[in-house]
N, C-alpha and C positions, 0 to 999 in steps of 0.2 A: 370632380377631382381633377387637377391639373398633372399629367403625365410629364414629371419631371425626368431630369435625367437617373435622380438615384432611383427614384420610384422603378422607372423602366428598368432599371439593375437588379430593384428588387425582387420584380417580378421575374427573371431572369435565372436569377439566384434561387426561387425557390420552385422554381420547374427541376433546375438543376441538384436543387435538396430528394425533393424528392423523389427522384431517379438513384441517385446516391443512397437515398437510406433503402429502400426496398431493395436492392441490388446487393446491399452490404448484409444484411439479416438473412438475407436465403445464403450469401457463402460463407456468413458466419454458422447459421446452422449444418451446414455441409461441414465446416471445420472439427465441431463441436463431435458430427459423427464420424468423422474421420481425421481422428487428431495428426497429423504428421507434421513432422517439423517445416517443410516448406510450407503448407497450407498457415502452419501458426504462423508463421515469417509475414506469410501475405496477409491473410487475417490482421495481423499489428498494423502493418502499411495501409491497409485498406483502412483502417479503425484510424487512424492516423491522419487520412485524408479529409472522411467524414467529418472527425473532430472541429479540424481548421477550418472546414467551408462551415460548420456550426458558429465560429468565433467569428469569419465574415460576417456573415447574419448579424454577433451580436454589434457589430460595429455599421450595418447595414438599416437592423430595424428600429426605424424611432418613434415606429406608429407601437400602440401597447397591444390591439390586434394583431399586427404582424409577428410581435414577440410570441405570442398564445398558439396561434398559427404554425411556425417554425418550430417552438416545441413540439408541439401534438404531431407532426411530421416527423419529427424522430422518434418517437416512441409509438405511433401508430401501427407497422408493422408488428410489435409483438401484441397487440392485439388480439389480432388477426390468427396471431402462429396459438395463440394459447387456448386450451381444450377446458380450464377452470378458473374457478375466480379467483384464485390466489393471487394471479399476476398483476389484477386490475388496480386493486388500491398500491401498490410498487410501482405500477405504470404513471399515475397519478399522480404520488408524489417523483418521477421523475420531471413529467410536465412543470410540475409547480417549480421547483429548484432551478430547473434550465428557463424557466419565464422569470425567478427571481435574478439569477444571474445575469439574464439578460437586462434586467432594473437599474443593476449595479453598474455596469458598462457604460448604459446609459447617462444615468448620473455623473459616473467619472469624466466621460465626454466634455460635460456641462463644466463642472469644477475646472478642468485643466485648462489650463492659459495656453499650452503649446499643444497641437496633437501628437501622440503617438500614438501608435495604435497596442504597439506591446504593452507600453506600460500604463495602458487601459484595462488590455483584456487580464493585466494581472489581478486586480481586485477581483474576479469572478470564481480564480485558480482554485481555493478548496472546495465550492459550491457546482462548481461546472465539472469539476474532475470526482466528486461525489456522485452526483448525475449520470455520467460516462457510465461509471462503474457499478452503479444500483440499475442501469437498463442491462449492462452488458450480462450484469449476474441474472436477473429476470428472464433477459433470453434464452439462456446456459439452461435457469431451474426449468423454462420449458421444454426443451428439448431433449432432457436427461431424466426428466419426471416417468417420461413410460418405459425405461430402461429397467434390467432386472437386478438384481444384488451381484450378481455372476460379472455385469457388465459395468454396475457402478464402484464395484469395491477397489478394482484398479484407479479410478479416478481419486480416489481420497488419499490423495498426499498434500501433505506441509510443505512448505519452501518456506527459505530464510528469512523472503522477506515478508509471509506472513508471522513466523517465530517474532518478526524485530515489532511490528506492528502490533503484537499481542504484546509483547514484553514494555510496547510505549505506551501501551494502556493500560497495563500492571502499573507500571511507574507511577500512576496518578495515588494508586493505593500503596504502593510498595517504592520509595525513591531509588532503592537499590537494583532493581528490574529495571526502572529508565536509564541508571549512569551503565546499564553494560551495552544500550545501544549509541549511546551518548560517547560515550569513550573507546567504541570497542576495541572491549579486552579481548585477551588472548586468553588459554585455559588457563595457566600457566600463572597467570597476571590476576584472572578471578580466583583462583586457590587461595594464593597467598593474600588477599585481600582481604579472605574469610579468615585468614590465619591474623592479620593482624589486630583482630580485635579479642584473642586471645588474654589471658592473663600473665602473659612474658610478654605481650607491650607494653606492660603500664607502669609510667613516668617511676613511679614509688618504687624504688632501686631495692627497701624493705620486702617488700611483697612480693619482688622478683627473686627474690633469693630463698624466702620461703617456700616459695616456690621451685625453688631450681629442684633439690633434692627427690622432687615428687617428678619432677618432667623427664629425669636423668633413668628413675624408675621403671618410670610407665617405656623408655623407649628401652629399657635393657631387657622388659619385660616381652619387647616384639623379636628380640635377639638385637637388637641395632644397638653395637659397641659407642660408646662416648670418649674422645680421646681428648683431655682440654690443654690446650697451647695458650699461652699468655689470657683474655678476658673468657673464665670461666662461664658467663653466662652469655657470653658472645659463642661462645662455641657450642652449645645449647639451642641457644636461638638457630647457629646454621643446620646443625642436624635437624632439629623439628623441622625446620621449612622443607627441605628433604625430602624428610618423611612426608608431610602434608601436601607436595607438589606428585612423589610415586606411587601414595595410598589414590587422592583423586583420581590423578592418569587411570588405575587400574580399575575404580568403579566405574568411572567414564566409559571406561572401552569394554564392559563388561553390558553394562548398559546400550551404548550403541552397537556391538559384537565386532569391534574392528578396534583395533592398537591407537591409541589417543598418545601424540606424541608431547603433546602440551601448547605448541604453537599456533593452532589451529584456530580460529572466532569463536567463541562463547556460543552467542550466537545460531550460528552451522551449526556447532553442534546440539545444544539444545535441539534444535531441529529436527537434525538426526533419530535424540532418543524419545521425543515427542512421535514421531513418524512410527519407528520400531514398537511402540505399544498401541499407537492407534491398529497400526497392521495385526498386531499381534490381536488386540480386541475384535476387530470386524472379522477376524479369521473363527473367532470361537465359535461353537454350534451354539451356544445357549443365546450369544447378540442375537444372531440370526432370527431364533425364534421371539424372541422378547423386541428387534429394531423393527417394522414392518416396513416392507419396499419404496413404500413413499414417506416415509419417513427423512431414509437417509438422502435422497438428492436436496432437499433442503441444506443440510449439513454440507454439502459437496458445494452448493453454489453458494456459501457462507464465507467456505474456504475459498473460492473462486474470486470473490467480491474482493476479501484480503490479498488477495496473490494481484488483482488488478490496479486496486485502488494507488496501492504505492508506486508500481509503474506509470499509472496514467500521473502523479504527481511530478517523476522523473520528465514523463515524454514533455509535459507543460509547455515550459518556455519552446521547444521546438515544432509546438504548433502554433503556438503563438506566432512565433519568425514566418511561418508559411502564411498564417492571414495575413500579418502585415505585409508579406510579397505582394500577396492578389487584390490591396488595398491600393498598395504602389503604384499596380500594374494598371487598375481600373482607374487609378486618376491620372497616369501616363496618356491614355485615352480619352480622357475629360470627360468618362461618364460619372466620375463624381469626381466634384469639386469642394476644395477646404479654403472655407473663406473667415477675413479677419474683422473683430468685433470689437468695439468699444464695452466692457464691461467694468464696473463697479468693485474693488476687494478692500474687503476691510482687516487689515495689520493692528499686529500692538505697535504703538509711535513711540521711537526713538527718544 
């Protein structure tokens, strides 16, 4: 085998991998035990770093060894850290996904007429950022697996952006669960959204009116006076809304146990009263007896995976920009070179 230049980078590269991923999984597990907010900060950056010299690699390996190789390097370590078999087949398909991604790279290479490198390593974005996030949760469930209920039950919170990520896969069942991530409403804005599909929206001015007498009713019947000024069913329509924007607010904030002003994300606060029952559940004595200890870190790193996945989607294109630096930088150096090719493309004809 002839010791080319990239070859020599590659080799380079993955002495440098694997100093990187073993150095990251021990202070990732330190983090995990010692959650503080600096440690997450670095932990991110550290994960950050790793990430990008991973998208080097996918832009570095063109042998299908190499690919196999550099996967199994990053997931290797947890391994290592794990006491059962649980993590083995989650490790596995980590490997596979990050050797697929790395397929995909490859290919795109081949395809594109011009290089870049970013908008290479985009085609890999949901498979590699899947990958990220199914090792990072596998590290998490080992680490947190010989933990006791006293020490896991802190850990099981919701964030918003797992609420939004459950609610986009409601959507797929439910259309009206994806247009609140899709649009996001305000509480305020989902009330009355539910309000409009009432029977005082509808077109048929008859059946409004029929209506009127029954809606004038039911609000006089909560004590809410009806005063009507010029369009009698106009003024109907605004008290209901009213009523439907002050009734929610108040289940709302009865529900999360704090004052919902109405402005607030849908969203958030779903969240919120999502959170407020799960606490409230893990708190009962009967979970307790009925969830067993190893039960719930499963659950914990389920939720972990979700709270990850969408950030590591966010952070994307900004790891992407740091491979393409150290691509730049290594051909500033002419340890790799991008050279130009006669190739064949067939077009529809004009």
């Amino acid at each position: 085998m002839q010791w080319t230049h990239r070859k020599k980078l590659m080799a380079f590269h993955l002495v440098i991998f694997c100093i990187l991923s073993g150095t990251f999984w021990r202070y990732f597990s330190n983090t995990v035990q010692f959650p503080e907010t600096f440690r997450l900060v670095t932990t991110l950056i550290f994960a950050s770093g790793v990430f990008s010299w991973v998208f080097v690699g996918f832009l570095l390996w063109n042998e299908k060894w190499m690919k196999g190789i550099g996967a199994f390097v990053f997931t290797l370590p947890i391994f290592f850290q794990t006491t059962g078999w649980q993590a083995y087949p989650g490790g596995m398909v980590v490997v596979l996904f990050l050797y697929l991604a790395a397929l995909m790279v490859e290919h795109e290479q081949k395809e594109r007429i011009k290089f870049s490198a970013v908008r290479t390593l985009l085609v890999s974005k949901q498979l590699s950022v899947f990958a990220f996030s199914l090792a990072l949760s596998l590290g998490y469930f080992t680490y947190i697996r010989s933990l006791s209920w006293n020490d896991l039950e802190p850990r099981f919170r919701l964030g918003q952006g797992v609420i939004e990520k459950i609610l986009e896969w409601g959507g797929y069942v439910q259309p009206e669960l994806g247009s609140l991530i899709r649009e996001k409403k305000t509480v305020d804005e989902y009330l009355l959204s539910l309000n409009e599909s009432s029977l005082l929206s509808n077109d048929d001015e008859t059946k409004q009116f029929e209506q009127l007498n029954d809606e004038v009713g039911r609000l006089r019947a909560q004590g809410i006076n009806v005063e009507f000024s010029g369009d009698a069913l106009s003024s109907v329509r605004g008290v209901a809304q009213e009523n439907v924007l002050v009734t929610g607010r108040k289940q709302l904030s009865e529900l999360t146990g704090r004052p919902v002003q109405g402005n607030e994300q849908i969203g958030a606060v779903f969240a919120e009263v999502l959170q407020t029952k799960v606490s409230a559940l893990l708190e009962g004595s009967r979970v307790r007896e009925r969830i067993p200890d190893r039960v719930l870190p499963f659950f914990i790193s389920l939720l972990f995976f979700l709270t990850v996945w969408p950030i590591g989607l966010l952070l994307f294109p900004a790891w992407g920009v740091v491979a393409a630096a150290w691509i730049a930088l290594f051909r500033s150096f002419q340890w790799i070179v991008i050279t130009k090719r006669t190739v064949m493309q067939e077009q529809v004809d004009d």
